[in-house]
Backbone as ProteinMPNN parsed JSONL, in Angstrom:
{"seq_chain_A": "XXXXXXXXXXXXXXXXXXXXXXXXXXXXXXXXXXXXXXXXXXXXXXXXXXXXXXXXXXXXXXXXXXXXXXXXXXXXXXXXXXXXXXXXXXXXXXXXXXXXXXXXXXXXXXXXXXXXXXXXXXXXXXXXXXXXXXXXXXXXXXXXXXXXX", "coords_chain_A": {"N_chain_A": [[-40.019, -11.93, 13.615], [-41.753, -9.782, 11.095], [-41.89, -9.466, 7.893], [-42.325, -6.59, 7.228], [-41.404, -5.041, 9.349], [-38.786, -5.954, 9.425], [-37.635, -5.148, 7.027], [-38.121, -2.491, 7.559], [-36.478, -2.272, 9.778], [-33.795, -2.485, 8.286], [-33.656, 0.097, 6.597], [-34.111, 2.112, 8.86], [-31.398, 1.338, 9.828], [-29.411, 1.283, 8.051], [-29.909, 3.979, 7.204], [-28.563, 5.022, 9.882], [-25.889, 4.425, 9.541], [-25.226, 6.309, 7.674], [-25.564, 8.971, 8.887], [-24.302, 8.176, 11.39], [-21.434, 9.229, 9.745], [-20.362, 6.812, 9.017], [-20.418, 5.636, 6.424], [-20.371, 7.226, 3.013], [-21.879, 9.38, 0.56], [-20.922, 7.714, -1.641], [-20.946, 5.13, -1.23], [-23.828, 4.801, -1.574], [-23.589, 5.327, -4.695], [-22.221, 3.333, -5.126], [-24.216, 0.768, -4.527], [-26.187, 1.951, -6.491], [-25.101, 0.857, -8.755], [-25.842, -2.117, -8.414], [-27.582, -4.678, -9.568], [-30.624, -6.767, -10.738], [-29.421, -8.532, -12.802], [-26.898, -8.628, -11.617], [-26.681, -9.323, -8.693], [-25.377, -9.268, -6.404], [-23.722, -7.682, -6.334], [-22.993, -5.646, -4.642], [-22.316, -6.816, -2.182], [-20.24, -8.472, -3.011], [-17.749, -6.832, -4.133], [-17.421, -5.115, -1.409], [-16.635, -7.621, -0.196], [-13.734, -7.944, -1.127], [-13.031, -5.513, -0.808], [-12.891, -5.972, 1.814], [-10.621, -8.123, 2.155], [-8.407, -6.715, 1.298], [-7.88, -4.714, 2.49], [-7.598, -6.013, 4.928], [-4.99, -7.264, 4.56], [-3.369, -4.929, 3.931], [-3.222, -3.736, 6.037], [-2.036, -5.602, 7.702], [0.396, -5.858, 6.381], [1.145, -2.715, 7.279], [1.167, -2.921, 9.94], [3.747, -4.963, 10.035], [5.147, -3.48, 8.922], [5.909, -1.237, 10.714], [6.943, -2.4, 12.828], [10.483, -2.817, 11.831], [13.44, -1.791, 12.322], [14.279, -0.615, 10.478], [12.204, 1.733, 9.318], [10.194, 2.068, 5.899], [9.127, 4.467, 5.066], [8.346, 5.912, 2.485], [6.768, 3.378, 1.073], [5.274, 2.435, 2.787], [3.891, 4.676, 2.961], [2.643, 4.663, 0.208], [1.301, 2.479, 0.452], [-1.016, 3.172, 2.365], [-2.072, 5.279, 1.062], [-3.191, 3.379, -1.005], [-5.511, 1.966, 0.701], [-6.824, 3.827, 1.57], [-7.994, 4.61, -1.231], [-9.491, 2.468, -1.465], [-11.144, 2.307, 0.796], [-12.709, 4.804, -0.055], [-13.527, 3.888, -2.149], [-15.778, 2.355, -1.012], [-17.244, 4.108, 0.463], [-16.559, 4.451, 2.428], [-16.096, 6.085, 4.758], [-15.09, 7.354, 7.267], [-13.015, 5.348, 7.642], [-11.177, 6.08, 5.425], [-10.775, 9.324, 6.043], [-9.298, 8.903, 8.117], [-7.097, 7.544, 6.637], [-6.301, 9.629, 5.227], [-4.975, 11.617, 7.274], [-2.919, 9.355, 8.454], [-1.658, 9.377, 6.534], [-0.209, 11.375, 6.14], [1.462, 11.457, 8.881], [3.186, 9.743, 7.753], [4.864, 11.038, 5.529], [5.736, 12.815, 7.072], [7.503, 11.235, 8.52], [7.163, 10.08, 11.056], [6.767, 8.121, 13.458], [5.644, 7.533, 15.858], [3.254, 8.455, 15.411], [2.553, 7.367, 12.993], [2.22, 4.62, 14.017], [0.019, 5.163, 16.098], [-1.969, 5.975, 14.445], [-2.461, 4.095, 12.739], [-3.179, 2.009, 14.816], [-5.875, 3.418, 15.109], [-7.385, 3.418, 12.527], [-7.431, 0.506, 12.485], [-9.522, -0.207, 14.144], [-11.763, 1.611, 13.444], [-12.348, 0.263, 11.08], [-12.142, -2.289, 11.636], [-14.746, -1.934, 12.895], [-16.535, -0.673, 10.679], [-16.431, -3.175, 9.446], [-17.598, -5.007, 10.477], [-20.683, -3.875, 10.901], [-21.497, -3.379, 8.029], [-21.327, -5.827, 7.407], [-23.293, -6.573, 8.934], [-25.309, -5.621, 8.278], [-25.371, -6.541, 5.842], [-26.435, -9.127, 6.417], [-28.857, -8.703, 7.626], [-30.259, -8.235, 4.72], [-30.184, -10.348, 3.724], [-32.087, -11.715, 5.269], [-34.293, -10.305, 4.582], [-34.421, -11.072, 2.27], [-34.481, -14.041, 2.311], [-37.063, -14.358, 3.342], [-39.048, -13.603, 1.123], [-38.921, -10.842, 0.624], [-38.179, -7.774, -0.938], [-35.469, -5.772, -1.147], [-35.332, -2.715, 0.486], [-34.906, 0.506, -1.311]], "CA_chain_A": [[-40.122, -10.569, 13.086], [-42.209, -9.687, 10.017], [-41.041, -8.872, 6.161], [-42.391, -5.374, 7.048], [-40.768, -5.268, 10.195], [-36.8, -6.5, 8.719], [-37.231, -3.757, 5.849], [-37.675, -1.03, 8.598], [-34.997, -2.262, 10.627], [-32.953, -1.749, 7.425], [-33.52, 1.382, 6.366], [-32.724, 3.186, 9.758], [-29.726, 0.497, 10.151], [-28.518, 2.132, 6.924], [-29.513, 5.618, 7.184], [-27.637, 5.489, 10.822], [-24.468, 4.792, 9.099], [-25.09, 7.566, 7.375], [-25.824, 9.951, 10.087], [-22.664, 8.579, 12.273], [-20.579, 8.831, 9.445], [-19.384, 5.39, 9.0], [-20.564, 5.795, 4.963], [-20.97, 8.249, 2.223], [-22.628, 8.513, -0.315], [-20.086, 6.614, -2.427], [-21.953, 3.634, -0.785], [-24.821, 4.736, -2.479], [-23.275, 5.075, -5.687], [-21.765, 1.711, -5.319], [-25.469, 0.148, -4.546], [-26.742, 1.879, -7.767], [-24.714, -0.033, -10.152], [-26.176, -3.459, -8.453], [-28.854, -4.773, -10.097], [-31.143, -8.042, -10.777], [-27.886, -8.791, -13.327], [-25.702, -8.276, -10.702], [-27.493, -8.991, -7.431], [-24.328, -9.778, -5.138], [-22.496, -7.027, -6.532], [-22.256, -4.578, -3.665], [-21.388, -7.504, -0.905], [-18.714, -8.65, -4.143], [-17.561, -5.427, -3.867], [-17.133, -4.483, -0.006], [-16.026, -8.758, 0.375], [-13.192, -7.502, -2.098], [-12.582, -4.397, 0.205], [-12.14, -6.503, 3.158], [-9.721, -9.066, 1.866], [-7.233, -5.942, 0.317], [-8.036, -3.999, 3.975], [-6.799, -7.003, 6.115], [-3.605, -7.6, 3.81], [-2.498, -3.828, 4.108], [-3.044, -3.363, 7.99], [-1.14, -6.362, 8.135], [1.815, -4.963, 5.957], [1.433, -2.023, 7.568], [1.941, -3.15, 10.837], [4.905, -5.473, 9.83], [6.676, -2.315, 8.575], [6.291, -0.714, 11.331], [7.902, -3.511, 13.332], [10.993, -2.732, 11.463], [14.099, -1.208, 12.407], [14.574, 0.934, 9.332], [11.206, 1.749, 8.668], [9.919, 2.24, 4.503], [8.074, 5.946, 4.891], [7.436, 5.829, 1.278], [6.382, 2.271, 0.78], [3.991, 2.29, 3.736], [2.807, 5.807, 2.185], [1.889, 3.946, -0.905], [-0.277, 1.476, 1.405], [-1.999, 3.719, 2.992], [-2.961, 5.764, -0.298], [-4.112, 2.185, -1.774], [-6.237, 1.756, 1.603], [-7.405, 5.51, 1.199], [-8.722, 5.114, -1.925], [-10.291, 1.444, -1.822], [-12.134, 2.609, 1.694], [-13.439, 5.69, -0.684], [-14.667, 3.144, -3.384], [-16.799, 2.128, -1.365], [-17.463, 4.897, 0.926], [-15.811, 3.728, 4.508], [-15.932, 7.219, 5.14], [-14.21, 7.316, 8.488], [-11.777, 5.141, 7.249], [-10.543, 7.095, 4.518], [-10.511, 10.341, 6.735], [-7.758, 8.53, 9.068], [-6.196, 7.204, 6.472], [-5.31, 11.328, 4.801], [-4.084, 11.42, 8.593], [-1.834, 8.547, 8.58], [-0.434, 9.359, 5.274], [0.299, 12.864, 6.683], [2.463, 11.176, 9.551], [3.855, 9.159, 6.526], [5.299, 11.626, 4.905], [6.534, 13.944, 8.174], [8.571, 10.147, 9.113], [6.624, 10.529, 12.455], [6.615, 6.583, 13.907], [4.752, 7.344, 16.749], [1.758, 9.029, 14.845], [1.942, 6.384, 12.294], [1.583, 3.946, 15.398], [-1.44, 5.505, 16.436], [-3.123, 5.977, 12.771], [-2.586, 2.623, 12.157], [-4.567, 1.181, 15.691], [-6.743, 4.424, 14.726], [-7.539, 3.086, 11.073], [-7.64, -1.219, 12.392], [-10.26, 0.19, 15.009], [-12.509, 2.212, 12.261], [-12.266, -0.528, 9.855], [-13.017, -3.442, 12.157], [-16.318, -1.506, 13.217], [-17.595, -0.727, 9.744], [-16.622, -4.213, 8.615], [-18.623, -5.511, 11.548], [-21.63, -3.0, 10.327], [-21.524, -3.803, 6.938], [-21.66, -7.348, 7.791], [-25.152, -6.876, 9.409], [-26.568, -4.935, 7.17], [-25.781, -7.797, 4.551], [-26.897, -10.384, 6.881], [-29.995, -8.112, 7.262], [-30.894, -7.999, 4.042], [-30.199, -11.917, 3.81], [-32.684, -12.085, 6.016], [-35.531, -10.137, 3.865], [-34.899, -12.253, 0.518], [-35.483, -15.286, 2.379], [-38.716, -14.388, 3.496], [-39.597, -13.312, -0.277], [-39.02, -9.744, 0.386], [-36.963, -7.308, -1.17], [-34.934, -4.878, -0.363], [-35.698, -0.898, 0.479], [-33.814, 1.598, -1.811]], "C_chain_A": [[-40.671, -10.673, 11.66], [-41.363, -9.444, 8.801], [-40.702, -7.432, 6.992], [-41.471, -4.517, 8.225], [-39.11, -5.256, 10.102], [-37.044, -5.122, 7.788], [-37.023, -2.567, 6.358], [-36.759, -0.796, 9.008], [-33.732, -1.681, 9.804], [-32.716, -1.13, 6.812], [-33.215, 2.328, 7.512], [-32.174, 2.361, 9.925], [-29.11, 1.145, 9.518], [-28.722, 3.496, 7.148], [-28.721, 6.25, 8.962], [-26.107, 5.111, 10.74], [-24.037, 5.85, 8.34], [-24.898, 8.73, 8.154], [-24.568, 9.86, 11.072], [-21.584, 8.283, 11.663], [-19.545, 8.114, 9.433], [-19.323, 5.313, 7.361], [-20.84, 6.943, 4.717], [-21.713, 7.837, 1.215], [-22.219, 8.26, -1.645], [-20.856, 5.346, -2.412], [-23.679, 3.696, -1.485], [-24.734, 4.413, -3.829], [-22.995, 3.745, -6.322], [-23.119, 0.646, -5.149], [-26.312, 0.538, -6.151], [-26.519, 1.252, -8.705], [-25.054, -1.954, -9.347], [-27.743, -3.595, -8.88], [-29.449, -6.561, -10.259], [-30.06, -8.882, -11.796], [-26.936, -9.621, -12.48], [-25.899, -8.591, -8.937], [-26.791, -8.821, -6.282], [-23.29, -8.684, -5.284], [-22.158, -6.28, -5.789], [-21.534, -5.727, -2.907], [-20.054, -8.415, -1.574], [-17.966, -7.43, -4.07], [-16.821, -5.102, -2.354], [-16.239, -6.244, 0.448], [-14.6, -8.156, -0.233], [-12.061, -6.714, -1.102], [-11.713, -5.098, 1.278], [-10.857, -7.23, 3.226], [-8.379, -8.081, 1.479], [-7.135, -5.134, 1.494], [-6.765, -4.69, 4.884], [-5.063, -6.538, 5.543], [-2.609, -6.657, 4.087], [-2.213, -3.572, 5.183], [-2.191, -4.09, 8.153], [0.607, -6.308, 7.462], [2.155, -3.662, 6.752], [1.766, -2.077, 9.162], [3.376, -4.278, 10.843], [5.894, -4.189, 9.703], [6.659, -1.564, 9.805], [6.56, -1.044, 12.839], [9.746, -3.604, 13.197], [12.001, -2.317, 12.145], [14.391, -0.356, 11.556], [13.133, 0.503, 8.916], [11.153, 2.625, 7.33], [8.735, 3.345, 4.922], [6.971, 6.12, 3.496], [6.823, 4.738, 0.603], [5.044, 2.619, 1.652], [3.117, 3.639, 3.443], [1.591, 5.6, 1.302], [0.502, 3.167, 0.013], [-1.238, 2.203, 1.418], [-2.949, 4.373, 1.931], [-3.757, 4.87, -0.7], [-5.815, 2.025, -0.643], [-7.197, 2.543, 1.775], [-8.424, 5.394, 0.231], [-9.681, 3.401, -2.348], [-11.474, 2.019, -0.33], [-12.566, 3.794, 1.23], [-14.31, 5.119, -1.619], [-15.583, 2.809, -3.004], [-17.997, 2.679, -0.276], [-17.358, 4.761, 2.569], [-15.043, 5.031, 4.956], [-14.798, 7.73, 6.62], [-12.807, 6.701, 8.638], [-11.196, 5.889, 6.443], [-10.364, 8.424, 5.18], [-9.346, 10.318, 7.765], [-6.736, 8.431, 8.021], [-5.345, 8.818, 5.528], [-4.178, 11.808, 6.025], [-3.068, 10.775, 8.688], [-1.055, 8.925, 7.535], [0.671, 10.942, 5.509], [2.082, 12.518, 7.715], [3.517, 10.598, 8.961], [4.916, 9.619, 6.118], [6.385, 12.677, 5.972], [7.204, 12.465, 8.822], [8.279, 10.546, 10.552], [6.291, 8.75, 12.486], [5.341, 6.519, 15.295], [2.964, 7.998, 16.048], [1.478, 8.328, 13.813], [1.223, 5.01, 13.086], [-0.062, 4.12, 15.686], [-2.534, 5.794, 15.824], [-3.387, 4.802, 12.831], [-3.801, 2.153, 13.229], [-5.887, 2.474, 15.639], [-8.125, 3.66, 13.648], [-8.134, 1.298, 11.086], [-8.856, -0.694, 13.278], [-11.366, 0.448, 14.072], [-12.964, 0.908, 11.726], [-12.94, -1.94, 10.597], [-14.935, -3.146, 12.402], [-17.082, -1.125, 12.016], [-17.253, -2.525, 9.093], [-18.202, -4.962, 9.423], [-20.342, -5.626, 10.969], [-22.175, -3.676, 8.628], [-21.745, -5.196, 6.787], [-23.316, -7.851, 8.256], [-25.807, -6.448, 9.197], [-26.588, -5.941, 6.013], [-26.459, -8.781, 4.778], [-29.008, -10.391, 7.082], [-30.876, -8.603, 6.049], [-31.119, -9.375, 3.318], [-31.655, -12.312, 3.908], [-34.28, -11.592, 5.342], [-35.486, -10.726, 2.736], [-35.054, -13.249, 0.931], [-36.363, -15.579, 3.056], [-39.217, -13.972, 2.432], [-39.827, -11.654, -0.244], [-38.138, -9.2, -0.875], [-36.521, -6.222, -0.749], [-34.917, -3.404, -0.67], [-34.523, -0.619, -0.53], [-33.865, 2.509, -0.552]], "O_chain_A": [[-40.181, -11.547, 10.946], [-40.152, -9.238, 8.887], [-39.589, -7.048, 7.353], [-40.923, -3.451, 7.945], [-38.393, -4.506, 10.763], [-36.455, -4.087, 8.1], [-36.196, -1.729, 5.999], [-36.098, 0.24, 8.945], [-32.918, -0.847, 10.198], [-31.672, -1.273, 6.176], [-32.345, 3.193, 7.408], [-32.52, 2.333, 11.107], [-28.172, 1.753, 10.034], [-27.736, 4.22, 7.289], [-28.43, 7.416, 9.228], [-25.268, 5.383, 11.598], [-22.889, 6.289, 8.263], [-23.917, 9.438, 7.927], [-23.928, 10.816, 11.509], [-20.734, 7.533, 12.144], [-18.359, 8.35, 9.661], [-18.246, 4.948, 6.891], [-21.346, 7.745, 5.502], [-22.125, 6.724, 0.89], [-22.91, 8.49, -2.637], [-21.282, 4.701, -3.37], [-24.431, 2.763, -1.765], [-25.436, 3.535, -4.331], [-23.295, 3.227, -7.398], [-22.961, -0.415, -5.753], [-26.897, -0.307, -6.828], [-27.372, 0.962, -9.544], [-24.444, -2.907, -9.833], [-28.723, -2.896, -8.626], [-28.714, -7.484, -9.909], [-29.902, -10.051, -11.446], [-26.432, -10.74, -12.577], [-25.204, -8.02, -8.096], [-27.292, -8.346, -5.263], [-22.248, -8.637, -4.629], [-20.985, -5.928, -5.907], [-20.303, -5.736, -2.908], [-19.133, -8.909, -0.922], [-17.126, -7.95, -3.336], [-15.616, -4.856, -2.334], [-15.335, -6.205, 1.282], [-14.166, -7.618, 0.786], [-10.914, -6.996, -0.755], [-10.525, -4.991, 1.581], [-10.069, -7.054, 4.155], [-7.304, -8.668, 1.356], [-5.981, -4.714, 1.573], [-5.678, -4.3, 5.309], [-4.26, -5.742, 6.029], [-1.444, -6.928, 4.381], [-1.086, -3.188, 5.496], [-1.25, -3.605, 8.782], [1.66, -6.647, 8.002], [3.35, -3.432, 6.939], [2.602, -1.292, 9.609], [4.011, -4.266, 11.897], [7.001, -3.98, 10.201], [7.792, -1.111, 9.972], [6.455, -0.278, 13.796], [10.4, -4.202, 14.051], [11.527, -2.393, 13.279], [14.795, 0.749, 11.921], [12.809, -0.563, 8.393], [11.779, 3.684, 7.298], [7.561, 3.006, 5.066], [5.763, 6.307, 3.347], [6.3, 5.006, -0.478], [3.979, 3.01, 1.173], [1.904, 3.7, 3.638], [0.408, 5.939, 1.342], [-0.715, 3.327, 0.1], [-2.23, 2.079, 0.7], [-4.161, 4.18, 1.835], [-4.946, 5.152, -0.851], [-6.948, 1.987, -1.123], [-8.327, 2.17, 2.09], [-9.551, 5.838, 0.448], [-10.378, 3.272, -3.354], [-12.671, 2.08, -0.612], [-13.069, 4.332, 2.216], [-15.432, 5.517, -1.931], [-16.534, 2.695, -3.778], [-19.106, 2.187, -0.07], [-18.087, 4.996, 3.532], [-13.884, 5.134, 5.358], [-13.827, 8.484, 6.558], [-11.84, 7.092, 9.291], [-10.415, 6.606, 7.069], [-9.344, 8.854, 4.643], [-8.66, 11.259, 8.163], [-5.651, 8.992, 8.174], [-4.143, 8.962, 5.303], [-3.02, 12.2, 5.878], [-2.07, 11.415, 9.019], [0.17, 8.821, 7.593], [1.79, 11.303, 5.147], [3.215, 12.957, 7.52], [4.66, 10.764, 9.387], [5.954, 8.96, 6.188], [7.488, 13.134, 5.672], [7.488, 12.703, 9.996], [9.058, 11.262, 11.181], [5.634, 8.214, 11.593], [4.471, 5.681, 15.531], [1.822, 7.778, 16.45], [0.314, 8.39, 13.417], [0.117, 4.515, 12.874], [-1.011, 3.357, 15.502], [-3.682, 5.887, 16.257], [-4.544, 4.406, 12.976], [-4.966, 1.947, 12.892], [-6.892, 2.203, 16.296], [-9.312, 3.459, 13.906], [-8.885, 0.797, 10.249], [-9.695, -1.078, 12.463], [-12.032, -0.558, 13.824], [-14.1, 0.547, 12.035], [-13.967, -2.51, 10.228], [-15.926, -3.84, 12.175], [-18.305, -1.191, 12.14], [-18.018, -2.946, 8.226], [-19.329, -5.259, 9.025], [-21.034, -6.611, 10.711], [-23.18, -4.344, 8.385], [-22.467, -5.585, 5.869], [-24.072, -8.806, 8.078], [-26.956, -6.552, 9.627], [-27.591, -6.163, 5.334], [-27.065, -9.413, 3.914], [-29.912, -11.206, 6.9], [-31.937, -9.21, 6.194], [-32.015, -9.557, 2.494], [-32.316, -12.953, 3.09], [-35.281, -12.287, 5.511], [-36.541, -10.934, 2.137], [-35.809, -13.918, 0.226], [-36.633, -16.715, 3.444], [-40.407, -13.845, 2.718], [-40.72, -11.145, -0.921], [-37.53, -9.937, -1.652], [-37.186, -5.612, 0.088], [-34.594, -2.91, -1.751], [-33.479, -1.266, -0.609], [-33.159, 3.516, -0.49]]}, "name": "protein", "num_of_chains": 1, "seq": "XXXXXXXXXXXXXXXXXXXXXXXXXXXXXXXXXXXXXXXXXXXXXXXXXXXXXXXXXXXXXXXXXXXXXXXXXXXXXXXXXXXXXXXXXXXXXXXXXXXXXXXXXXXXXXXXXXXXXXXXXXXXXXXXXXXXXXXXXXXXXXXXXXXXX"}
């Protein structure tokens, strides 16, 4: 496949995460502040995301393993989860997770249940995404391209 060819692919790759709201345009915002400085700083950024993602799903399904489940602990989570999948516009995630925090708060176990594999579902599929749009764009700097705005 050509330079010109890979650069296409990744401009509609990206503007169809736009379109099936998987991103906003937070994710834009967060691409503007990377620069020839900075060159790694979005996939520093979203690697970041992923590592603080995993950690919480995985607290958050421990707690709700529990016998006395923590309503307002696992609230907190979810807020943290809320507003790091807004930093960097994991749009779909952050829209479950106002949901889950909802069930949170109404001490509803079975609707936190189903946020949660709601929210690990979401989250696996934009990590996925996000993954091959980086690998993408891998793929045009080492043919000496660079990469579409």
């Amino acid at each position: 496949m050509d330079l010109i060819q890979l650069q296409r692919q990744l401009v509609d790759y990206r503007t169809s995460l736009y379109h099936e709201g998987f991103l906003d345009e937070q994710f834009t915002q967060l691409q503007s502040l990377q620069d020839e400085n900075n060159p790694d700083f979005v996939v520093e950024v979203v690697s970041l995301f992923f590592e603080d993602s995993e950690r919480l799903l995985n607290e958050l399904s421990k707690a709700l393993e529990q016998q006395i489940i923590d309503f307002k602990r696992m609230d907190a989570q979810v807020h943290q989860l809320k507003g790091s999948s807004s930093s960097i516009g994991a749009h779909r995630v952050q829209k479950l997770c106002i949901v889950f925090r909802n069930y949170c708060e109404a001490h509803n176990v079975e609707g936190c249940l189903k946020c949660l594999q709601q929210v690990k579902h979401e989250y696996g599929i934009i990590k996925t995404k996000l993954e091959s749009m980086f690998q993408l764009e891998q793929q045009i700097l080492n043919a000496g391209g660079s990469i579409p705005v």
